[in-house]
C-alpha positions as a LaTeX table, in Angstrom:
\begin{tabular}{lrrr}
\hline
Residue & $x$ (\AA) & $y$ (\AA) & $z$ (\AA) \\
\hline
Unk1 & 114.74 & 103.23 & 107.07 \\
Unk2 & 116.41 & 103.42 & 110.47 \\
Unk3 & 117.04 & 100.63 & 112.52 \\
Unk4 & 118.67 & 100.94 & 115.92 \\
Unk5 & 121.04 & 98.13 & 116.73 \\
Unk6 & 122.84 & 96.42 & 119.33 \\
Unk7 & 126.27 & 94.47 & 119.19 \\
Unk8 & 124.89 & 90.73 & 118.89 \\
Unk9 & 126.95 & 87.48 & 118.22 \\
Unk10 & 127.67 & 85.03 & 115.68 \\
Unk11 & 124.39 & 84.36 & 113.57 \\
Unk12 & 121.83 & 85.85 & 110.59 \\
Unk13 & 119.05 & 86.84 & 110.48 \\
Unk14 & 117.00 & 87.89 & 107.52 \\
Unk15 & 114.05 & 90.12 & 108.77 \\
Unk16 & 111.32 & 91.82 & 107.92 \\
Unk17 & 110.76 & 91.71 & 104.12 \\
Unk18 & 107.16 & 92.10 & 105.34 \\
Unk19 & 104.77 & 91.65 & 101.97 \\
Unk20 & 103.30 & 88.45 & 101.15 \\
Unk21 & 102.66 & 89.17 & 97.35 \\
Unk22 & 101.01 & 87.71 & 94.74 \\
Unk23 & 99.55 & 87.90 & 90.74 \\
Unk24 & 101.82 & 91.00 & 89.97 \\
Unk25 & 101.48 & 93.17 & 92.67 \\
Unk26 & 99.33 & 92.65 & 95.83 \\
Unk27 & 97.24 & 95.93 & 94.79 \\
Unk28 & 93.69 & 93.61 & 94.43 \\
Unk29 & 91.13 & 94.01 & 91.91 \\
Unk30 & 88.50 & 91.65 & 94.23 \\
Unk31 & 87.69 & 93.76 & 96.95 \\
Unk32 & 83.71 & 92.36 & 97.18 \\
Unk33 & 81.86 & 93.90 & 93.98 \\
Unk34 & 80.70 & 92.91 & 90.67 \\
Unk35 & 83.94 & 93.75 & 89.42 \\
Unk36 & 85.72 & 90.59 & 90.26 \\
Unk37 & 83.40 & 88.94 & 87.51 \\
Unk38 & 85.03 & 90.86 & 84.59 \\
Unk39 & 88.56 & 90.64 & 85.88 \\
Unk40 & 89.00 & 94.32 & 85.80 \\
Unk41 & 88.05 & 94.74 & 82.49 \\
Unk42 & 85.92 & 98.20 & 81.76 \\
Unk43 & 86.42 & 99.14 & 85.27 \\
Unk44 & 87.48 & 103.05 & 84.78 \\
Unk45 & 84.86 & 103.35 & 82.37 \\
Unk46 & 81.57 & 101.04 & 83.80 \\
Unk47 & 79.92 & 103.10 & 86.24 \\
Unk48 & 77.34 & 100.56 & 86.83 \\
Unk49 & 77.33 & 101.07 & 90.85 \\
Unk50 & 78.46 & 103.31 & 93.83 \\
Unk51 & 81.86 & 100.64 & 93.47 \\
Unk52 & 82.89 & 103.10 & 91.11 \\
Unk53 & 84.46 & 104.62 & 94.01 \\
Unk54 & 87.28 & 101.86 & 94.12 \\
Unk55 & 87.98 & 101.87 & 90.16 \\
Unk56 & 87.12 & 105.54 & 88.72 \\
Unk57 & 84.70 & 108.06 & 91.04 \\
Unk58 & 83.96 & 109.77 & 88.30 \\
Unk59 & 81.36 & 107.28 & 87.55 \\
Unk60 & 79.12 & 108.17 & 90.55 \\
Unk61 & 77.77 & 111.21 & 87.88 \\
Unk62 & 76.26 & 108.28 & 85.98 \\
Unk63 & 74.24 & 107.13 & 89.58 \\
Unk64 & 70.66 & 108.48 & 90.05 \\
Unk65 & 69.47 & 108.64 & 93.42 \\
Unk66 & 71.32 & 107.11 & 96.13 \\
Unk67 & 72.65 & 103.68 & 96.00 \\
Unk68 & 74.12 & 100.91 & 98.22 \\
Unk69 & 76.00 & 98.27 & 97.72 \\
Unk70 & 77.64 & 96.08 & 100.42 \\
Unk71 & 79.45 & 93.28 & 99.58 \\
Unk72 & 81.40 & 89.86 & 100.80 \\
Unk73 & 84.05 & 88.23 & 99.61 \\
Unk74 & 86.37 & 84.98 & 100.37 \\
Unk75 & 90.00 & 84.42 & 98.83 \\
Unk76 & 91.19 & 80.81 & 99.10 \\
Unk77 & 94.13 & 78.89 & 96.82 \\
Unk78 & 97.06 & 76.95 & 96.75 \\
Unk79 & 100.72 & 78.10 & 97.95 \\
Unk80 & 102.52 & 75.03 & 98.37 \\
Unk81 & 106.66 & 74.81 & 98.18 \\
Unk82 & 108.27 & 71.90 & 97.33 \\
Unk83 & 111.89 & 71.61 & 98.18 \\
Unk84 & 114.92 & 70.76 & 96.05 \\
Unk85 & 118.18 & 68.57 & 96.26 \\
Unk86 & 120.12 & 72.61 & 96.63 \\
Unk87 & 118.26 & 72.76 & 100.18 \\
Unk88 & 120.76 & 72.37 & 102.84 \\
Unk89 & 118.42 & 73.05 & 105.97 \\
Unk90 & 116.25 & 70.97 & 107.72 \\
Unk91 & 112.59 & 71.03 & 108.18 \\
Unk92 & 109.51 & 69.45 & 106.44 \\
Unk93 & 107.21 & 70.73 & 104.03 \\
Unk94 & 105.49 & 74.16 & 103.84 \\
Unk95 & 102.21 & 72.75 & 103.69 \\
Unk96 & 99.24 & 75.29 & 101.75 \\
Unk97 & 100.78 & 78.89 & 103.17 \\
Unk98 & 97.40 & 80.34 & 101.73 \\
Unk99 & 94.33 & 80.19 & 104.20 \\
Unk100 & 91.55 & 81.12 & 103.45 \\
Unk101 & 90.89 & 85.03 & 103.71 \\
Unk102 & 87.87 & 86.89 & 104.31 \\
Unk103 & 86.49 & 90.22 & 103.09 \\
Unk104 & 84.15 & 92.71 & 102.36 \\
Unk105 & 83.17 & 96.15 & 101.44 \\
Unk106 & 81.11 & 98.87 & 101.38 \\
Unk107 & 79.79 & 101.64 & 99.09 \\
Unk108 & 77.30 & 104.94 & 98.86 \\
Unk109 & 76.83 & 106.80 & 96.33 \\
Unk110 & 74.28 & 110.09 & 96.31 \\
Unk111 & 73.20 & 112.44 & 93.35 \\
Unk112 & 73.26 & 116.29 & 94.39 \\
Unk113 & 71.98 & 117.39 & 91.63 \\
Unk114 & 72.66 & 117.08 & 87.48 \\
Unk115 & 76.51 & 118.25 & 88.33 \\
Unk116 & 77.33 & 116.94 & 91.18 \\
Unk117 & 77.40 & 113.58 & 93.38 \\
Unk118 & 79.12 & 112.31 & 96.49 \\
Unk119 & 80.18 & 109.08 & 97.67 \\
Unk120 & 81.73 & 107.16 & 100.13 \\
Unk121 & 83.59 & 103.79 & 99.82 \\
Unk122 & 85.17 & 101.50 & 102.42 \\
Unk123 & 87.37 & 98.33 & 101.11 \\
Unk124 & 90.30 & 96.32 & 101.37 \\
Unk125 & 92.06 & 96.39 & 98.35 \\
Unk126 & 96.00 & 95.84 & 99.25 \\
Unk127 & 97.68 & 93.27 & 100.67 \\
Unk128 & 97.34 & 88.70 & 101.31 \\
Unk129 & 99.01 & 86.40 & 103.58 \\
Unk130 & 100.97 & 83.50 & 104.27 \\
Unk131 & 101.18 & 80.90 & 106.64 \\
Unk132 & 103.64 & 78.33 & 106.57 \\
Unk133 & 104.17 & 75.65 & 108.57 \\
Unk134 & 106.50 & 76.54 & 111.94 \\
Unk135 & 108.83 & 73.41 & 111.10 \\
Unk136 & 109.24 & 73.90 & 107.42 \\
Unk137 & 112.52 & 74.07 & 105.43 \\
Unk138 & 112.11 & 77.87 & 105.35 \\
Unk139 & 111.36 & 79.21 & 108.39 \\
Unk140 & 114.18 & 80.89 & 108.69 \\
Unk141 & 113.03 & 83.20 & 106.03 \\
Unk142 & 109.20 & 83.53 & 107.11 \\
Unk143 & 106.66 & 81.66 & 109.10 \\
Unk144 & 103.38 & 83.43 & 109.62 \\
Unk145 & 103.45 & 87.12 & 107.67 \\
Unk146 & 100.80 & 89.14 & 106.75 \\
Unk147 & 99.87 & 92.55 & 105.15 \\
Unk148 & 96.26 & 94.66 & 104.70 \\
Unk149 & 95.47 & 97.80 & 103.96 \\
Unk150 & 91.88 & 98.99 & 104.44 \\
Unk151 & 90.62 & 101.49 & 102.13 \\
Unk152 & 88.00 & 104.51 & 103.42 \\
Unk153 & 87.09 & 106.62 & 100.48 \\
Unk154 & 84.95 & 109.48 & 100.74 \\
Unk155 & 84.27 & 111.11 & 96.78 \\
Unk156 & 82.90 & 113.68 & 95.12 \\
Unk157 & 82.20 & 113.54 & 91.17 \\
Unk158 & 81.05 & 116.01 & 88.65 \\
Unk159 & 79.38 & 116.51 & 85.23 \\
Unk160 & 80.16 & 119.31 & 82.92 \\
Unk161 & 77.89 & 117.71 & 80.25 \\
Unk162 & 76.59 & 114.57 & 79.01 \\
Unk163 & 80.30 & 113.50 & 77.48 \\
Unk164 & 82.33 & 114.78 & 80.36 \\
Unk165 & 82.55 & 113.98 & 84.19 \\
Unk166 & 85.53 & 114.13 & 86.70 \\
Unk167 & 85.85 & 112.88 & 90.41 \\
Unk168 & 88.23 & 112.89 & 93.02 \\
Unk169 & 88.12 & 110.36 & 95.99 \\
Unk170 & 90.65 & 110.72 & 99.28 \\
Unk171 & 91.84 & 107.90 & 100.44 \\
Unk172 & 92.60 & 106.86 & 104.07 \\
Unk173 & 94.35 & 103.72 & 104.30 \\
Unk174 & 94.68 & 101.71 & 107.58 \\
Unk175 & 97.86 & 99.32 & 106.99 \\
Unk176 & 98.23 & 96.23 & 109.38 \\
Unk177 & 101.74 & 94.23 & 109.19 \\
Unk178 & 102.51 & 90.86 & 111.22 \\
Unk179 & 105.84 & 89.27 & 110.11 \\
Unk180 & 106.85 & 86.01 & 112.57 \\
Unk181 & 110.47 & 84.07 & 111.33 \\
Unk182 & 112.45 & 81.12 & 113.14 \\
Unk183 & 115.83 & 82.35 & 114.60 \\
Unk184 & 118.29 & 79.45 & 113.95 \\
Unk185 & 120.20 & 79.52 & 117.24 \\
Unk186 & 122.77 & 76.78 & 116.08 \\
Unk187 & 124.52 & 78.67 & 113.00 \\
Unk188 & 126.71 & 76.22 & 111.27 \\
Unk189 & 125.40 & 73.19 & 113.23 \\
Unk190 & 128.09 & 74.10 & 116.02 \\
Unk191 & 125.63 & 73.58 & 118.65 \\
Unk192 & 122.24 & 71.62 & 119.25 \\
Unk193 & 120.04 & 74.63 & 120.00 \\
Unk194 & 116.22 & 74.64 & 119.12 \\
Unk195 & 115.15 & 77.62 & 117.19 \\
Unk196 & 113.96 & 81.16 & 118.52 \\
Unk197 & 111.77 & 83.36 & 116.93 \\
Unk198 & 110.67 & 86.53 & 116.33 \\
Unk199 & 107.61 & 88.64 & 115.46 \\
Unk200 & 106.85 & 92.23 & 114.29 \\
Unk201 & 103.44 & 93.82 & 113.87 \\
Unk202 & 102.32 & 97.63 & 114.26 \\
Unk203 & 99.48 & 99.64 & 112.41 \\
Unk204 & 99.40 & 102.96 & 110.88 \\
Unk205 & 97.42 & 105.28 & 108.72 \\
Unk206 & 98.50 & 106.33 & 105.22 \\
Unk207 & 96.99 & 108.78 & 102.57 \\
Unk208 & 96.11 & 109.06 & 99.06 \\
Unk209 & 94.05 & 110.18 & 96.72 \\
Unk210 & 92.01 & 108.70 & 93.51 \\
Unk211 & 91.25 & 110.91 & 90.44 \\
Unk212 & 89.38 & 110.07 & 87.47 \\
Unk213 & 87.75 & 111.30 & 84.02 \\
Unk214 & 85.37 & 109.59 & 82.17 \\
Unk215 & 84.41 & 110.93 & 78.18 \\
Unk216 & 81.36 & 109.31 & 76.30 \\
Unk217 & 81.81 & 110.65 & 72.86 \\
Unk218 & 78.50 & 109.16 & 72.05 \\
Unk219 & 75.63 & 106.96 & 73.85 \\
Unk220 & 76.83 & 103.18 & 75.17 \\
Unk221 & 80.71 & 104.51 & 74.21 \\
Unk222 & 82.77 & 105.38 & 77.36 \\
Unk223 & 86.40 & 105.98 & 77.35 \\
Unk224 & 87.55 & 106.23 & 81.37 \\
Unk225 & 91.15 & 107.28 & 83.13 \\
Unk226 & 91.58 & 106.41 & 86.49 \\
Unk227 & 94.82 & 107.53 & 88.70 \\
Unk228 & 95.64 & 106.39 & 91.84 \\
Unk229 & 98.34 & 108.09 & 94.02 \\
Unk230 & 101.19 & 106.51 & 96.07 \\
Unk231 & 100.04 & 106.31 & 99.82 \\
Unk232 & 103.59 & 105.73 & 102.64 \\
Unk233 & 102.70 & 103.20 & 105.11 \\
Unk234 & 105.57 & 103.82 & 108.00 \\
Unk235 & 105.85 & 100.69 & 110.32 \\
Unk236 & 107.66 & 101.53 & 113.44 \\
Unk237 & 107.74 & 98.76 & 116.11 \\
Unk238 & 110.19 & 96.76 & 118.45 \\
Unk239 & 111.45 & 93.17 & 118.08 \\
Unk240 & 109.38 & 90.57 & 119.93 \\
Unk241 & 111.94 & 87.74 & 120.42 \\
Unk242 & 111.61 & 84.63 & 121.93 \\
Unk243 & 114.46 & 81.95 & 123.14 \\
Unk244 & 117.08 & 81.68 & 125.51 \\
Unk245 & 120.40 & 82.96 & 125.41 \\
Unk246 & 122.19 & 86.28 & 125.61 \\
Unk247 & 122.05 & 86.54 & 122.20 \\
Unk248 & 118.55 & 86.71 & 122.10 \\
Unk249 & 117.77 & 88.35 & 124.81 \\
Unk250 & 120.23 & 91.55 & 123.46 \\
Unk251 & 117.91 & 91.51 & 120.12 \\
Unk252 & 114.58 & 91.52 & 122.23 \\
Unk253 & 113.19 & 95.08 & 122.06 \\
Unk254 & 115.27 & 96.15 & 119.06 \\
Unk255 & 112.92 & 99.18 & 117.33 \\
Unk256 & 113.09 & 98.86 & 113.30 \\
Unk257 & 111.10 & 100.58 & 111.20 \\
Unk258 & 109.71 & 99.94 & 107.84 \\
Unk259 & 108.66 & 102.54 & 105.52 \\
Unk260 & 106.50 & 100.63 & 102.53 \\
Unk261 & 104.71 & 102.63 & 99.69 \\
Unk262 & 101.41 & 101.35 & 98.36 \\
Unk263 & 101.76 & 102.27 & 94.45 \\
Unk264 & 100.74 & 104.41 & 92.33 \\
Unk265 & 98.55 & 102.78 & 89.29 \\
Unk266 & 96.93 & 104.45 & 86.16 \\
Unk267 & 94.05 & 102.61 & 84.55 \\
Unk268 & 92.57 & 103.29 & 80.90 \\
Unk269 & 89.45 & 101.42 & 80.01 \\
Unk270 & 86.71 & 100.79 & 77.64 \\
Unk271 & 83.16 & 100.61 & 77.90 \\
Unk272 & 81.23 & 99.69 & 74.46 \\
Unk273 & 77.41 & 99.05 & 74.31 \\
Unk274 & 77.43 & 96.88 & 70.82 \\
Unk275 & 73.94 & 96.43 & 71.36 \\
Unk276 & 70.76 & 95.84 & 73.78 \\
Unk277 & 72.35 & 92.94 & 74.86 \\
Unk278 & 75.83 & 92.92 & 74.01 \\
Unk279 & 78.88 & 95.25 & 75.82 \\
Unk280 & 82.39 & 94.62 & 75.27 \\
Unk281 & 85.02 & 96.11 & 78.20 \\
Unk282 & 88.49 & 96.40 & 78.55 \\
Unk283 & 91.25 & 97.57 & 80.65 \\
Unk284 & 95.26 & 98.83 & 80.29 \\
Unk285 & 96.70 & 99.21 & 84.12 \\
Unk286 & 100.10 & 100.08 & 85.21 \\
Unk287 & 100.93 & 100.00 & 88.94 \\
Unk288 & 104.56 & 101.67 & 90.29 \\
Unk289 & 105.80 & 98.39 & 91.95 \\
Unk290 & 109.79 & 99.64 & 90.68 \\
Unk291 & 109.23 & 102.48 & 93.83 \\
Unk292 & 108.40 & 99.95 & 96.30 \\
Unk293 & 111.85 & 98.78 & 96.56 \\
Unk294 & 114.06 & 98.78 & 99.93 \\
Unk295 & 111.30 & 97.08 & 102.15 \\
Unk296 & 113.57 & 94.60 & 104.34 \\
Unk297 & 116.07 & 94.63 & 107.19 \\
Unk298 & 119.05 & 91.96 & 106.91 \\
Unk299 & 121.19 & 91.79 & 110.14 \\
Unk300 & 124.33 & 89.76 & 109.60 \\
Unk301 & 126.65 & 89.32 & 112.95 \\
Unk302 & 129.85 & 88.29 & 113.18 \\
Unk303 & 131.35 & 87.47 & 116.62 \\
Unk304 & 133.15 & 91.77 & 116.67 \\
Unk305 & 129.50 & 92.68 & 116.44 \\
Unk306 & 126.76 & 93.56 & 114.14 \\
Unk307 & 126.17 & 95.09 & 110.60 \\
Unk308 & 122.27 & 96.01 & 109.97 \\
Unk309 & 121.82 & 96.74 & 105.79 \\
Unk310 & 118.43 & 97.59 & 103.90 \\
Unk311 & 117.68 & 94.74 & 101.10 \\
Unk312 & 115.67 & 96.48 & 97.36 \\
Unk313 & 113.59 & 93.78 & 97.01 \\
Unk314 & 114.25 & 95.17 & 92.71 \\
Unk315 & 110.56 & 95.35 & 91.85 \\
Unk316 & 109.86 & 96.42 & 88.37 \\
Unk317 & 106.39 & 98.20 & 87.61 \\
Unk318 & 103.70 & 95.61 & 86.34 \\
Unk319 & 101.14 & 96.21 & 83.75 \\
Unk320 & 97.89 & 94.12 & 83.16 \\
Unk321 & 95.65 & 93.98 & 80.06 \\
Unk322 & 92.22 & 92.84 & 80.48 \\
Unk323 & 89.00 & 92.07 & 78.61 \\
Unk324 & 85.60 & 91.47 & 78.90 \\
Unk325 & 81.86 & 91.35 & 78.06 \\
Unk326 & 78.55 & 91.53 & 79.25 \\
Unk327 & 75.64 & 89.71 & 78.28 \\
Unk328 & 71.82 & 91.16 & 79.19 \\
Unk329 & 70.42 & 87.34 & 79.01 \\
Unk330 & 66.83 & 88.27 & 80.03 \\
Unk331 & 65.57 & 91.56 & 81.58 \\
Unk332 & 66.52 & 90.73 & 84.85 \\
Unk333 & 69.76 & 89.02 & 84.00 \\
Unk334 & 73.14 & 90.01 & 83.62 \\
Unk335 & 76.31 & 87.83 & 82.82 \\
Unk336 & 79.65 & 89.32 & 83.18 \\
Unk337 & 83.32 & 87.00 & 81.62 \\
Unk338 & 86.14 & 88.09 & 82.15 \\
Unk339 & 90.40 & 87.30 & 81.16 \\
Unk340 & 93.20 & 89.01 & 82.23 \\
Unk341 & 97.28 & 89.03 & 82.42 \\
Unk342 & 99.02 & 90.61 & 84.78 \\
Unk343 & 103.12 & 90.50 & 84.26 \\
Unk344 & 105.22 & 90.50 & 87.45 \\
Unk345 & 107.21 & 92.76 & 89.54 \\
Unk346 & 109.66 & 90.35 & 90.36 \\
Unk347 & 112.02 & 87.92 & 88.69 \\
Unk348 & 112.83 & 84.23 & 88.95 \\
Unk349 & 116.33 & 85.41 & 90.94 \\
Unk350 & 114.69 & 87.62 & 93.45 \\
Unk351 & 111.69 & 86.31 & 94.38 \\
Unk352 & 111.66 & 85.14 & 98.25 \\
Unk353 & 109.10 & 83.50 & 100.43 \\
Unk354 & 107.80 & 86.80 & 101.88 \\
Unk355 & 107.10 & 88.14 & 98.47 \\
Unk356 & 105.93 & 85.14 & 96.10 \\
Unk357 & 104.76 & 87.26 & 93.24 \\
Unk358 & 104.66 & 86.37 & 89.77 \\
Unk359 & 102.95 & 86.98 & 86.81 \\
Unk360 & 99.27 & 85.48 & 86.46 \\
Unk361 & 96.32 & 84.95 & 84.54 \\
Unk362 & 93.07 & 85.85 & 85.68 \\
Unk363 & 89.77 & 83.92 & 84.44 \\
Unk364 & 86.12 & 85.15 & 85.74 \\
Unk365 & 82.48 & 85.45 & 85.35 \\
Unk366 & 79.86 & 86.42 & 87.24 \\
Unk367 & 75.57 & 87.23 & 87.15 \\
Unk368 & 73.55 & 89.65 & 88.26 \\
Unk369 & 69.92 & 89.43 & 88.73 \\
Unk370 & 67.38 & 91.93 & 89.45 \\
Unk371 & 65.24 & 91.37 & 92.40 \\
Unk372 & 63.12 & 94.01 & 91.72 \\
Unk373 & 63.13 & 97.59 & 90.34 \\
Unk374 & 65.67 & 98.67 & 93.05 \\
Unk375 & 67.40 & 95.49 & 94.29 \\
Unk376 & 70.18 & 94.18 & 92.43 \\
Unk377 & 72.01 & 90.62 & 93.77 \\
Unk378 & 75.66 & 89.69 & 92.34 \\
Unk379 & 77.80 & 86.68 & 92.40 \\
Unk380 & 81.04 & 86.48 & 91.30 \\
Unk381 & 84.54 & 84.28 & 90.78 \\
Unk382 & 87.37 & 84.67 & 89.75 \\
Unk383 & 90.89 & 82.21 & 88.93 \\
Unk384 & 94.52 & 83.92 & 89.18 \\
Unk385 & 97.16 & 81.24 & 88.27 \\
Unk386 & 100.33 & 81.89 & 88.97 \\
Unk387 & 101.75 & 78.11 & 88.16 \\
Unk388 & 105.50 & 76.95 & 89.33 \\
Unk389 & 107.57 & 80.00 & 90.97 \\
Unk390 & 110.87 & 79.06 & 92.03 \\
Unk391 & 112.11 & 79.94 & 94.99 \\
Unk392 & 116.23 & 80.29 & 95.99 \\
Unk393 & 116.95 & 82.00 & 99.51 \\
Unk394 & 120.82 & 81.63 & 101.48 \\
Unk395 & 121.47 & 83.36 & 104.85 \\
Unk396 & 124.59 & 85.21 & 103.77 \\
Unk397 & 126.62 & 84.15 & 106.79 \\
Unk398 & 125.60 & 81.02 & 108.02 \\
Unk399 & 124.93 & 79.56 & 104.47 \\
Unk400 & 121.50 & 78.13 & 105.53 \\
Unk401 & 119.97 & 78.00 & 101.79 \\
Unk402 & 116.47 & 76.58 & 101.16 \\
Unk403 & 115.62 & 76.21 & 97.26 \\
Unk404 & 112.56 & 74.64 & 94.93 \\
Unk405 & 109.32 & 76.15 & 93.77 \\
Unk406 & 105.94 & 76.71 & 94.34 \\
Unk407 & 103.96 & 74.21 & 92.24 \\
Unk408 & 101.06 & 75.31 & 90.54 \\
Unk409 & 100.06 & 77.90 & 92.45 \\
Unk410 & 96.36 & 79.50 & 92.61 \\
Unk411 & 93.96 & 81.78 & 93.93 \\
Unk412 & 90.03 & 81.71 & 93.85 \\
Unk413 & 87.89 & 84.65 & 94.68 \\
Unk414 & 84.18 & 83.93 & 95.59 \\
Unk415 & 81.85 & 87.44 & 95.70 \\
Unk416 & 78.81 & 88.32 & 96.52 \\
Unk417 & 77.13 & 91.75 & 96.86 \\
Unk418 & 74.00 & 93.81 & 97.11 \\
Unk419 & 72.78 & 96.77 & 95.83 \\
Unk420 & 70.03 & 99.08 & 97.16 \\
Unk421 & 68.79 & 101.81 & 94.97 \\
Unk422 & 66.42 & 104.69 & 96.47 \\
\hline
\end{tabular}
């Protein structure tokens, strides 16, 4: 993780810890489907629809015909920080850092024949964002910052027989960053300088690939294995700075680079048909959060000139367990329930206001009701509370500490999707 530097004097800055995380990792199970009514549960082993391609694309074998789904999604919450007597800094409150956030998603699956079937997915499944208020206690350690990663997914699946299918999916990511931080330009409170600040965005491509198996040792019993590989997201970009001073003006244009690594995950689930109107799911998922580790920049100055060091962030891998059920209430209607925990891949003492992960609870549900024959409508939510994270960030040289907790925090996911069968 280069960084090119130039001598600059007396102040800190903390930059560029660029990944506004939440409920374990920021790997998301919502990305616009049907899914995001079970809460993950089942989802390596459902094959109910061409989203298959996000969760196991082995289960486009199970698809006859060709099939669309497109769907639409909305993420909204609560990230509020509430500051403690240890804050030494000024500035008011953070006010809800969680907008609300878009998204949607695309899927086709096609049936080649009784082996083989192709697909192609396109989704956002990584990444959330938080905006703080420009005045607030911390905005020294982030203002506005932001990271998405938008999935395209073409797949191919096939079945050797009627208990075993494989697929393989490749997996183009387009990552977007935007990190923006106040620059306190009166260190110490030796001078009365307003703040500077800074921003950093670039976009790049990464790849991937998904691989799954699905086994049904009997009718309504599927047992499904999903893999997901790592995918490198390199950031390479200059410093946008903005204030007066020399100071500033030598730190304008400085390139850093940022080398992040999407995950790997592995996902083992369970799809059981109890009977014609009863299925119970479940899910086992491990993502490889403990590899994401040396994400940030941290420049600390002195007045003989500058020392530019790489912070591990110390994630730890995350697991979730999930479970569900479906319920066929009539012939054209479908409810889907859903509970999940997901542990975190950060603790209490290094959790910082770019990265505000912590372990959560998912609660969801969802229906889907047959227009006709061919035309399938969904509508899903889904809960993840995170409750109180605390929070305990100090500039290393100029002392500037900001300390509390995020207070019952929350996200809500509202979904709704199509699907097109031919």
């Amino acid at each position: 993780m280069p960084v090119n530097m130039r001598t600059l004097p007396a102040f800190t800055l903390a930059t560029l810890c660029c990944q506004p995380v939440w409920a374990g990792g920021i790997i998301l199970y919502e990305v616009g489907s049907d899914n995001a009514g079970l809460a993950n549960a089942g989802a390596a082993a459902r094959a109910q629809g061409p989203s298959t391609i996000a969760s196991n694309p082995a289960g486009l074998s199970y698809l006859p015909g060709t099939q669309i789904t497109g769907g639409l999604q909305v993420l909204y919450g609560n990230l509020t920080f509430d500051r403690d007597a240890e804050t030494n800094g000024t500035g008011r409150g953070s006010g809800n850092a969680l907008d609300p956030i878009p998204g949607g998603s695309f899927f086709i699956s096609h049936q080649l024949d009784d082996h083989w079937s192709v697909g192609f997915g396109s989704y956002g499944d990584f990444g959330l964002a938080a905006n703080y208020n420009n005045d607030w206690s911390g905005r020294y350690f982030a203002q506005n910052v932001s990271l998405a990663g938008l999935s395209l997914v073409p797949s191919v699946a096939y079945r050797f027989n009627e208990q075993w299918s494989v697929g393989l999916g490749v997996k183009a990511m387009y990552g977007m960053l935007q990190d923006q931080a106040a620059i306190d330009r009166s260190p110490l409170g030796l001078t009365d300088r307003s703040d500077g600040y800074f921003k950093y965005e670039d976009t790049t491509w990464g790849y991937g690939a998904n691989l799954g198996v699905i086994y049904a040792p009997q009718v309504g019993t599927r047992i499904g294995l999903a893999y997901t590989s790592k995918v490198d997201l390199d950031f390479e970009d200059h410093l946008n700075v903005h204030g007066n001073g020399p100071a500033l003006r030598r730190l304008d244009g400085l390139n850093t680079q940022l080398d992040m690594q999407v995950p790997q995950t592995v996902t083992l689930s369970l799809f059981q048909q109890l009977d014609p109107q009863w299925a119970l799911l479940a899910s086992a998922n491990w993502q490889d959060w403990s590899e994401f580790g040396d994400v940030a920049v941290q420049v600390d100055t002195t007045a003989a000139g500058a020392q530019s060091t790489t912070v591990n962030a110390h994630y730890k891998d995350t697991w979730q367990l999930a479970l569900g059920a479906q319920y066929q209430a009539t012939p054209v209607l479908l409810w889907n329930v859903g509970v999940a925990y997901d542990s975190s891949a950060v603790s209490d003492s290094n959790r910082t206001f770019t990265a505000p992960m912590g372990e959560s609870w998912r609660l969801a549900t969802g229906a889907t009701y047959a227009l006709n024959k061919d035309t399938d409508i969904n509508v899903s939510w889904a809960l993840v509370w995170l409750g109180d994270m605390p929070v305990d960030q100090s500039k290393s040289t100029s002392g500037t500490r900001t300390s509390g907790q995020f207070d019952n925090a929350w996200i809500q996911a509202l979904t709704g999707n199509m699907t097109w069968r031919f």
